[in-house]
N, C-alpha and C positions, 0 to 999 in steps of 0.2 A: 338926696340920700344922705344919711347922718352914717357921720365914721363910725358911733358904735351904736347897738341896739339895747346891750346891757352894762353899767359901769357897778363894778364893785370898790367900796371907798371901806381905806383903813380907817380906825376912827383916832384914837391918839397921835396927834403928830400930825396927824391930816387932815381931821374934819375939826379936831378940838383940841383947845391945850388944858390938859389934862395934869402936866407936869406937877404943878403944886403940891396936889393931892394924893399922886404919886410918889413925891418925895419926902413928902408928911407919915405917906406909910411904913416907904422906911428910916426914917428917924426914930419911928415910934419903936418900930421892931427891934431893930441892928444892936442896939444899946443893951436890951435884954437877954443878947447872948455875946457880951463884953465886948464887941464892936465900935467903934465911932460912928454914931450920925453921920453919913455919908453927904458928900458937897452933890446939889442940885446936878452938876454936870457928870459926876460918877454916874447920878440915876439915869441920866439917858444915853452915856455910853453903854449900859449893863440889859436898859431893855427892848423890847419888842421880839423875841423868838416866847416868851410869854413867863409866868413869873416865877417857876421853879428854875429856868432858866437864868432870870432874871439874878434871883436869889443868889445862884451859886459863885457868882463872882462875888462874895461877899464871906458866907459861911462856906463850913467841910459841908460834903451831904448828906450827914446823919443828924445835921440838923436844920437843915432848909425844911421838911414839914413842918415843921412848931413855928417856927419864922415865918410862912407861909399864913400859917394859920393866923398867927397874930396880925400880920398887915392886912389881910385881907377880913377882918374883922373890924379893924379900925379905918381902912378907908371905906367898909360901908357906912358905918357911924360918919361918915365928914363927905362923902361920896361926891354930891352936888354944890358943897359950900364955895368950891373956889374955882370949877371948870367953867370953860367957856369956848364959844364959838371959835375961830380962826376965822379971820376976816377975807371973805370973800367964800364961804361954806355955804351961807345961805342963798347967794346970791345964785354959784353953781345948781347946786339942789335942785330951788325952784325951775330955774332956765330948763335944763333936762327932764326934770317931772313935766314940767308943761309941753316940750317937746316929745313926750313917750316914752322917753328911755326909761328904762327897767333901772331902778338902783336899788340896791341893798348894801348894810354896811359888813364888813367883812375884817374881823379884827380878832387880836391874841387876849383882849380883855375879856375876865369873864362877863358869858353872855347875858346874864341877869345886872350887873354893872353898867354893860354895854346898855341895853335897854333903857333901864334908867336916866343913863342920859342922855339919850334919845328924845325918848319924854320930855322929860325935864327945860331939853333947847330944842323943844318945834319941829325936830328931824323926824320923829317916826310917821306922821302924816305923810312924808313925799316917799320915803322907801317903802319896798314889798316886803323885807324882812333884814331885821338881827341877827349875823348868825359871830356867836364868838367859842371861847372857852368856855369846858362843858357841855356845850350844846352836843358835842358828837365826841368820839373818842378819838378826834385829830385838834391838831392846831397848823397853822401856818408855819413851813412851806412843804407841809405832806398835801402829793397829789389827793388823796380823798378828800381831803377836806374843799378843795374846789371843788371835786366832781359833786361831791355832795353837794354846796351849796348850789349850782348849776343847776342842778338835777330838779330842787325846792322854786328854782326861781322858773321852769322850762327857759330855759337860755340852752346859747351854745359856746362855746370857747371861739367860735370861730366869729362869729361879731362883739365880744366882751372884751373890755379893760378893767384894769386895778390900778385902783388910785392910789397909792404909799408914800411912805417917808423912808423905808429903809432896806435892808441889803432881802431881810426875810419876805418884804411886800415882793420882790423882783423876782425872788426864787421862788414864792407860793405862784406868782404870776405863769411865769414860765414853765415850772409843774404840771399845770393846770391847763399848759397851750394856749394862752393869753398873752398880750403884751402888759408894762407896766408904766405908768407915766408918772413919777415920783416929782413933790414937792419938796425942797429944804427947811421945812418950818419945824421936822421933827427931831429926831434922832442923829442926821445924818449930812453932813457936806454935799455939795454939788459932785468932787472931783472921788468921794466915797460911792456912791449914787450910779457914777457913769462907771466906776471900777466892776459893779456888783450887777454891769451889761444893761440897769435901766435903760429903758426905751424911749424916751424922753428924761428931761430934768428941768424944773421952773423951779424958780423963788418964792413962789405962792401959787395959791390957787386961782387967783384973778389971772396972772399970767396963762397957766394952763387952762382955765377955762377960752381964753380968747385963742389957744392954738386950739384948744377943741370941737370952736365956735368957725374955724377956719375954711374955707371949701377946701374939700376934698380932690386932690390935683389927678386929672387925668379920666 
């Protein structure tokens, strides 16, 4: 019997490092509303609750839409130039596709981005679906937004996991009646991770893949 029947995978920080291009966006932005290009590490302290969120550690918020606007204009333009797998992404995938498990990705990127690179790196072949920002009038870690995607995928919370890098992946988790099994590749420390009640914590996803690969005791 397999521990879960459906996994849901965040995608930045999780499935892909993304960062680049994300901190490319805002460089591009932040400066056009007399900001400093922001250091690589501000951007992934500031994201994943999604990007108006994002933003506002940065701008007041009368002007995070225009800011908004522009980043997300310019990381379509550069979108796929510099992302890439996380190593040990595809290896997981395939293992659980070929075992049945139901996966879909589940993320604050918008969903049309998200897809994209999906595409782009061989993912969307083994999930049932994309579902990110936009797609619905939630984002993580609002309960609808899992029951939603549940709901799209016929799953149940009671044999599903989320796979994350951060405190939002834990909380959308748990919302949703789910546990969460967090990797450090993203956003987030190990000892930040365990603080935000993660339900596991790895290094990577080969590590958590071989706890998931593990018999189940009892």
């Amino acid at each position: 019997m397999r521990r879960f029947s459906t996994l849901l995978l965040d995608l930045d920080g999780t499935l892909v490092d993304a960062f680049t291009t994300i901190h490319r966006g805002y460089c591009h932005a932040l400066p056009q509303f007399g900001v400093p290009a922001p250091t690589m590490a501000q951007v992934r302290r500031a994201v994943g609750g999604g990007i108006h969120q994002a933003m506002a550690h940065f701008l007041p918020a009368e002007k995070i839409p225009a800011a908004v606007a522009l980043h997300v204009a310019y990381s379509d333009s550069i979108l796929l130039e510099d992302v890439t797998l996380l190593p040990g992404a595809m290896e997981l995938l395939r293992a659980q596709h070929a075992a049945g498990v139901t996966l879909a990705v589940f993320t604050n990127k918008r969903g049309e981005h998200a897809r994209r690179i999906c595409d782009h790196l061989g993912v969307t072949p083994l999930v049932r679906g994309v579902f990110g920002a936009r797609d619905t009038a939630w984002l993580k870690p609002q309960p609808e937004f899992a029951a939603h995607v549940l709901a799209q995928l016929g799953a149940s919370a009671e044999s599903t996991m989320l796979v994350g890098d951060s405190p939002f992946d834990v909380q959308a988790a748990h919302n949703g009646g789910f546990p969460c099994w967090c990797v450090t590749t993203g956003t987030h420390d190990a000892a930040e991770l365990r603080a935000a009640q993660a339900d596991a914590v790895f290094p990577n996803l080969a590590a958590l893949h071989r706890a998931l690969e593990a018999p189940v005791a009892g």
